[in-house]
N, C-alpha and C positions, 0 to 999 in steps of 0.2 A: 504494500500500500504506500502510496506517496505521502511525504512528510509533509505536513499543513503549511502552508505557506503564510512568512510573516509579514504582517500589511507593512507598506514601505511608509517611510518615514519622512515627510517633508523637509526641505531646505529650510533652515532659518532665516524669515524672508524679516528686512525691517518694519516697525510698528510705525502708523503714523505719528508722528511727535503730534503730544497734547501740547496745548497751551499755558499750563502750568511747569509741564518740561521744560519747553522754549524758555519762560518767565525764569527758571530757576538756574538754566545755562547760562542764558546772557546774564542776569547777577553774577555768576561765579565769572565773566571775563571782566563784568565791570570793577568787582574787590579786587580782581587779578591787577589790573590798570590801575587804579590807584594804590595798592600796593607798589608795584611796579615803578608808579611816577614819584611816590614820596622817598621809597628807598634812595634811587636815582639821586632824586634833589637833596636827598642826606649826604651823599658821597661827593656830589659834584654839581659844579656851578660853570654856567657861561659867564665870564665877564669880557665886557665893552671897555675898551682902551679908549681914554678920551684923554687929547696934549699930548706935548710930548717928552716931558720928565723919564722916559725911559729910550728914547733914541736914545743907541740907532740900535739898540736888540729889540724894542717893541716900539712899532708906529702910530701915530692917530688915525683910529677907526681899527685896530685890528680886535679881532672876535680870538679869545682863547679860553679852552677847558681848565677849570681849577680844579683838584684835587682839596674836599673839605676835610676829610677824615687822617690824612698822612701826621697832623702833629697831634692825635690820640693816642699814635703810637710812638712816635718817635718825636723830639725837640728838635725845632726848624734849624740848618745849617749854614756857613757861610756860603754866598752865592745865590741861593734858592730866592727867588722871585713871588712878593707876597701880597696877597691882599691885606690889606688890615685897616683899622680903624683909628685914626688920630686922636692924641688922647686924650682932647677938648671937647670933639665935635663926633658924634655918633651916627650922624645922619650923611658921613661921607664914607667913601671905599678909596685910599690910597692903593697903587700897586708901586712896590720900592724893593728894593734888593738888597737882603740880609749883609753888611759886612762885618760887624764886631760880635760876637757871642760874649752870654753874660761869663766874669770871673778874667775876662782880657781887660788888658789896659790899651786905648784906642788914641791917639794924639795925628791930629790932620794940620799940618802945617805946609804953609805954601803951595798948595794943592798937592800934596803926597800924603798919603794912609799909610799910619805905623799899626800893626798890631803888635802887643808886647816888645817892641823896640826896632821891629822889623818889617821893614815896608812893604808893601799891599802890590802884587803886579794885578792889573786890573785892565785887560787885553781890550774889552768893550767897550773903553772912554768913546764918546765921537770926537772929541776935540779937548786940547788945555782948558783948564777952568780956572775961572777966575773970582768969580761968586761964591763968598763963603769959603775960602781956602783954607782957612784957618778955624780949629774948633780944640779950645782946650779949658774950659772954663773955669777949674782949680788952677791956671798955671801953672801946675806940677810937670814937670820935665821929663818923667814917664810916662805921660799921657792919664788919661780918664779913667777910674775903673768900672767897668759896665757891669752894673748891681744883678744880682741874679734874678732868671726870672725876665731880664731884659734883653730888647736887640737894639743894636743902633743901624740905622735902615737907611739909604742912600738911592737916588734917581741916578741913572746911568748918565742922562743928560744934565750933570752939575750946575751948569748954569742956568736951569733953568724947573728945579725941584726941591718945591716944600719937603722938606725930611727931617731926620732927625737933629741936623745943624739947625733948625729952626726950634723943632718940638721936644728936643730931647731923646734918648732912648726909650721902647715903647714895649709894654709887657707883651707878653706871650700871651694876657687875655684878650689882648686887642686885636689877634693875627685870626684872620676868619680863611685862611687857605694859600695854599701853595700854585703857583701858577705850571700847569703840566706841560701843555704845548700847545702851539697855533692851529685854529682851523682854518683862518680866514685874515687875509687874502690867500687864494688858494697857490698862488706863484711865491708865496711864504709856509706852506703847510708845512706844519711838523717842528722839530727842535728849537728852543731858545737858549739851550744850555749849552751849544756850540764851545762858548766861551765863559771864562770861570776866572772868579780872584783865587790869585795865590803867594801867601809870603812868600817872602825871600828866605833862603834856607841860607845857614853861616850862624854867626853872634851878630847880636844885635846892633843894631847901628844907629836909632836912637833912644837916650835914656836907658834902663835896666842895666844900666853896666855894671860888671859882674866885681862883686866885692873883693880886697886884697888886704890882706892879714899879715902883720909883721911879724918877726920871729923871735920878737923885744917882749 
């Protein structure tokens, strides 16, 4: 006798989506999306380059990505390119470039950067500066000590940038992000960090000069 034969089984065909389905998908792409959009705006910011206190590494009108979260983990370094906030006025965004970390002694004379007694190569100038050449406000002969906690913050364009020669050194509360790299203009896309300060390596050469002990 032939074995009964087992009724076949349909393809799992799709259901029409109800409209409670529908309802309850799009909620979940729309919490996806702002999710999505506030993390984003936690981590990183467009800012708008307006003047030109940072020629000739950043131009008026350039668009660049800032990095918000990089000094949660790590304290800003010499070089790096900041946003930050003046420590009068809250309703502005400075962008200046970090040159003195706190616990150095900083002394600008004649238009030359000493850090601890040894002068600042600093490749990016666009030109000799003449404004504000000078910053030493203790007249101590080894220059300023930049209190902890603090940066002393400088426009690449000297002659032509509010900074810390005017405001002082500016806390690490004030710094709202790290500038990453250009989007715009696009025949500038990408690095700013090309170029970078670097003392001079040797003994120092001004102030800190190194003590000598008689054998009297």
């Amino acid at each position: 006798m032939a074995a009964p034969q087992q009724p076949a089984v349909a393809a799992d065909r799709p259901h029409p989506m109800t409209g409670s389905s529908l309802l309850r998908e799009l909620a979940e792409v729309v919490v996806l999306a702002i999710i999505l959009y506030f993390g984003i705006s936690f981590a990183v910011q467009t800012v708008h380059v307006e003047g030109l206190s940072m020629f000739a590494t950043l131009d008026d009108n350039d668009y660049l990505i800032a990095d918000k979260i990089a000094y949660r983990l790590h304290a800003p370094q010499r070089g790096d390119i900041i946003i930050l906030r003046p420590p009068t006025d809250d309703s502005k965004d400075f962008i200046k470039r970090v040159i003195a970390l706190p616990g150095e002694r900083l002394l600008i004379r004649d238009a030359v950067v000493y850090i601890n007694g040894h002068r600042l190569i600093e490749p990016y100038l666009p030109e000799a500066w003449s404004v504000n050449a000078s910053w030493n406000p203790s007249n101590n002969p080894s220059g300023e000590l930049i209190p902890p906690n603090q940066y002393f913050v400088m426009g690449d364009n000297r002659n032509r940038s509010q900074d810390s020669r005017i405001f002082g050194p500016i806390g690490r509360d004030r710094i709202d992000g790290r500038a990453w790299f250009r989007i715009w203009p696009l025949s500038s896309f990408g690095n700013i960090y090309s170029k970078m300060p670097t003392p001079e390596s040797g003994s120092a050469s001004v102030g800190l000069r190194p003590a000598y002990a008689t054998g009297t």
